[in-house]
N, C-alpha and C positions, 0 to 999 in steps of 0.2 A: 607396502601397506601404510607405513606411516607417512610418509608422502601423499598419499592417498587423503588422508585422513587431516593432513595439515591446507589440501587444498580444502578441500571441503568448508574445514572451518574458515578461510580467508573468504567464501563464495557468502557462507549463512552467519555475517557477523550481524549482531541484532541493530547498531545503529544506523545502516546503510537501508536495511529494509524497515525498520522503524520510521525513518524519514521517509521512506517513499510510500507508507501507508498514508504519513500524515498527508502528505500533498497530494495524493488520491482522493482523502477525507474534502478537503479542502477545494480541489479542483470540480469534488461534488456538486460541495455547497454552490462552487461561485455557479454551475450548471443550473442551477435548483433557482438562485435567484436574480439570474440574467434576465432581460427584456428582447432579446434578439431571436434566438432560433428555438424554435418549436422542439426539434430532435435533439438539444442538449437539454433542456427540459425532462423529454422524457425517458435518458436516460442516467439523468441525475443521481435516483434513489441507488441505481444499480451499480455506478461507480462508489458512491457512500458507505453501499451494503459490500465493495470488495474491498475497498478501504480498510471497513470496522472490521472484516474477519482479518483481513492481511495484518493488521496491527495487532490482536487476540493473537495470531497464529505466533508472527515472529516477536514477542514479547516474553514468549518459551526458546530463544535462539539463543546460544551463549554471547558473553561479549566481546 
């Protein structure tokens, strides 16, 4: 059980998925305001919007 419980925490350490909210965030943005494809355009807002929750979420993740 503790075992269990020790993997867990090495899976949901908050600065590993902290960082990958940010570059979600970020990989948005650059979507939103590229000049090239239409289809990263439109689904800029929705990488954004998993971004901001995934950073909200794991911002509650121990460290």
């Amino acid at each position: 059980m503790q075992e269990e419980k020790s993997f867990m925490r090495k899976i949901f350490r908050r600065v590993y998925w902290e960082n990958f909210s940010t570059v979600l965030i970020l990989l948005g943005v650059f979507m939103l305001l590229q000049p090239f494809a239409m289809w990263m355009y439109t689904y800029s807002f929705i990488v954004i919007l998993v971004g901001t929750i995934g950073f909200v979420i794991t911002s509650h993740f121990p460290d």
